[in-house]
NULOFI-962130 format. One record per residue (C-alpha): x, y, z. Coordinates in pm, 1 decimal. Layout:
# residues N
REC          u          v          w
REC          X          Y          Z
...
END
This chain:
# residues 152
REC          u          v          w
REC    -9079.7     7675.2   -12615.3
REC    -9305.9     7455.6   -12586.8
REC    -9104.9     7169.0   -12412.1
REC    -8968.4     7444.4   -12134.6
REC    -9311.2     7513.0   -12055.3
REC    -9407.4     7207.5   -11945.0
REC    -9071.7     7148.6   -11769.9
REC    -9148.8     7416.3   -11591.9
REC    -9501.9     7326.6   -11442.7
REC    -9391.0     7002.1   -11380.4
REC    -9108.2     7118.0   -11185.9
REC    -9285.5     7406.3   -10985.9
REC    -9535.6     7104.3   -10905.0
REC    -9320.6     6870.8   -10754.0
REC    -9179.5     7159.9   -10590.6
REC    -9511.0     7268.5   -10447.8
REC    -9577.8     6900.0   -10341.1
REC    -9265.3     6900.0   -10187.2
REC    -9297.8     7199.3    -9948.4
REC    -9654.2     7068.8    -9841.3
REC    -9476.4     6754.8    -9750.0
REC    -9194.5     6953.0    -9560.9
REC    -9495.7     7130.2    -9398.2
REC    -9692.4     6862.7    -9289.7
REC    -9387.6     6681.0    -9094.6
REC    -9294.4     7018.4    -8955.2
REC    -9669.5     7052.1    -8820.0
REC    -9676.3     6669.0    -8701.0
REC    -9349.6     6702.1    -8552.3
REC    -9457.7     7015.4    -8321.3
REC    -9725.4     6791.9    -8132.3
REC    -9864.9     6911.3    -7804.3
REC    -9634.8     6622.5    -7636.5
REC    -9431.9     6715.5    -7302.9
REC    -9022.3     6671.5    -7341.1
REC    -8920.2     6342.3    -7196.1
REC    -8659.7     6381.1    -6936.3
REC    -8378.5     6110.6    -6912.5
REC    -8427.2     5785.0    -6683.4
REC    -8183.1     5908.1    -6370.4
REC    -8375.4     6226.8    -6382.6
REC    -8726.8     6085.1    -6388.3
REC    -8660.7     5808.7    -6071.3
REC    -8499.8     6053.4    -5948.3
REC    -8818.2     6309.8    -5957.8
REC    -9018.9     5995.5    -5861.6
REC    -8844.9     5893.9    -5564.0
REC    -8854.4     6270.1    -5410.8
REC    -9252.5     6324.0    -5484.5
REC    -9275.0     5977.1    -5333.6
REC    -9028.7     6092.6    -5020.2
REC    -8879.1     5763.9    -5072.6
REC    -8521.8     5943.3    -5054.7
REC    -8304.4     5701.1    -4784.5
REC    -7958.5     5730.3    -4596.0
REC    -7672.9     6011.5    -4646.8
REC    -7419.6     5855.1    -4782.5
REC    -7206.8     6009.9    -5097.4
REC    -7316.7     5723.3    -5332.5
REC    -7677.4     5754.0    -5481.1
REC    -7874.2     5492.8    -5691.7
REC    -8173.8     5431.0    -5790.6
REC    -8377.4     5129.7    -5647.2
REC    -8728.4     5012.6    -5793.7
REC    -8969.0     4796.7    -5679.9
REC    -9191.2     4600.9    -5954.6
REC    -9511.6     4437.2    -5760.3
REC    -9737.8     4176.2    -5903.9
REC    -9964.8     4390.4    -6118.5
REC    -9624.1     4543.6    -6267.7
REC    -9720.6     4878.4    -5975.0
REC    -9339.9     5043.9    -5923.6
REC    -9200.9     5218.5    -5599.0
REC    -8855.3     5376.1    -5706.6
REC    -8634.4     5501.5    -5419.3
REC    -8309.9     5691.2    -5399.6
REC    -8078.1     5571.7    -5190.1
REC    -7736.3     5773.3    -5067.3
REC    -7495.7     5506.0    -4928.8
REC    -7128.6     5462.5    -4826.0
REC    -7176.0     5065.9    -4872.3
REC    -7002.6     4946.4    -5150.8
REC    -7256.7     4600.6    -5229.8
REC    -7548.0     4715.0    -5355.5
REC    -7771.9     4397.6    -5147.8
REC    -7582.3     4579.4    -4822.5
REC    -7736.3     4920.4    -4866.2
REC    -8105.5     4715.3    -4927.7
REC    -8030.4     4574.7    -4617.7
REC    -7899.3     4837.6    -4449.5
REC    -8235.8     5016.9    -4531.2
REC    -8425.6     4727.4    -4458.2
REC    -8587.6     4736.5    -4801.3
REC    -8506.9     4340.7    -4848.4
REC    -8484.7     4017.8    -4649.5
REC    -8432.8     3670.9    -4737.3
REC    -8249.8     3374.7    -4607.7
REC    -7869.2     3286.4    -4671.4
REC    -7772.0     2973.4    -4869.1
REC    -7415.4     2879.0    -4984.9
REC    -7536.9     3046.1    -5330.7
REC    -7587.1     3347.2    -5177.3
REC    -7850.5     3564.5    -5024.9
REC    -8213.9     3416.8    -5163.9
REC    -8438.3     3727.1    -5122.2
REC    -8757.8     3653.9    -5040.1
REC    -8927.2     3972.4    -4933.4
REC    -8866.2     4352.9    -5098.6
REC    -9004.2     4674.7    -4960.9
REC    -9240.9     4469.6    -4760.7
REC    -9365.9     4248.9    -5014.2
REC    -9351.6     3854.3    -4980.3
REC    -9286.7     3605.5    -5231.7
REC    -9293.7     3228.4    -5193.3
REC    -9240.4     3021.9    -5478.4
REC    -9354.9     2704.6    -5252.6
REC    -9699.9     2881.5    -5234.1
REC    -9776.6     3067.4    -5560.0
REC    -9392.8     2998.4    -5782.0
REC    -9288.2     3369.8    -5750.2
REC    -8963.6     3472.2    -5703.9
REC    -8805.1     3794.0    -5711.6
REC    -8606.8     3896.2    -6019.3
REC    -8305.4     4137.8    -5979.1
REC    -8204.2     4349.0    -6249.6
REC    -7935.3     4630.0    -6336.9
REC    -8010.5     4903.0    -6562.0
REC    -8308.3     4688.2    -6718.5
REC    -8093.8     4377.5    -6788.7
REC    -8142.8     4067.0    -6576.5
REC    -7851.0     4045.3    -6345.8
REC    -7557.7     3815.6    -6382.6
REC    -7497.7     3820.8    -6039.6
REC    -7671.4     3828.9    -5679.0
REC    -7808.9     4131.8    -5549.6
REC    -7526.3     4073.6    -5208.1
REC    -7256.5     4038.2    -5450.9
REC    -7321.2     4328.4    -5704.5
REC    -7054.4     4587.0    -5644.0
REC    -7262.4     4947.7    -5670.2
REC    -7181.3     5187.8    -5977.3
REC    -7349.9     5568.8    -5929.8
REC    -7575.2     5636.6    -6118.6
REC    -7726.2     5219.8    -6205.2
REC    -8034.1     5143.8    -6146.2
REC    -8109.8     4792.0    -5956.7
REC    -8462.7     4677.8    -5969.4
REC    -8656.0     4403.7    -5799.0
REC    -8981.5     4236.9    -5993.2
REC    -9218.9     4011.0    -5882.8
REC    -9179.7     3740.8    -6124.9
REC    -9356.0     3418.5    -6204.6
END
């Protein structure tokens, strides 16, 4: 009798130890902390409150500007073009010079950079990911998100 007496305290402690535990990740887990919406949705609220919503086309994507002190300007752009460097242009959010590589952009939503003067460049990316490809030959894909940093 003994024996099942202390079985029994031991187990009703661990028990108890294990529903403060359960209770203490419940509580931490119910944190004052606003639900994150998804990526699309957030440019997409970003580029409205902005009003940097451009064109009419059927198409939309997301475009986003990264300045030198890492500042971002995301716009949503509704196109019919089918290169995603044609509906910057086409918008006259980029400009650069043509060179049998391709178009070199040198300037994006206004903003100049001269790697002669101060080595930046801009940087293009897709989704996040450093492109494998030049922003005039990068077919467009609803929904991606091509972005432009100020690199050094």
């Amino acid at each position: 009798m003994r024996m099942n007496l202390r079985n029994s305290k031991f187990r009703n402690l661990f028990l108890t130890m294990m529903l403060i535990v359960a209770i203490a990740l419940t509580v931490a887990g119910c944190g004052n902390k606003a639900p994150v919406a998804d990526a699309k949705q957030q440019s997409t609220t970003e580029a409205q409150s902005q009003n940097n919503v451009l064109g009419e086309g059927k198409t939309v994507i997301q475009f986003v500007v990264v300045d030198k002190d890492g500042n971002e300007t995301t716009f949503e752009i509704h196109t019919d073009k089918e290169i995603v460097g044609d509906a910057l242009l086409e918008h006259e959010l980029i400009s650069g010079d043509e060179s049998e590589y391709g178009l070199y952009v040198k300037q994006v939503n206004g903003i100049t950079a001269d790697y002669n003067v101060d080595q930046t460049y801009w940087a293009f990316y897709i989704n996040g990911e450093y492109a494998s490809t030049g922003v005039d030959s990068t077919p467009i894909k609803e929904g991606e998100t091509y972005t432009f940093k100020l690199e050094k």
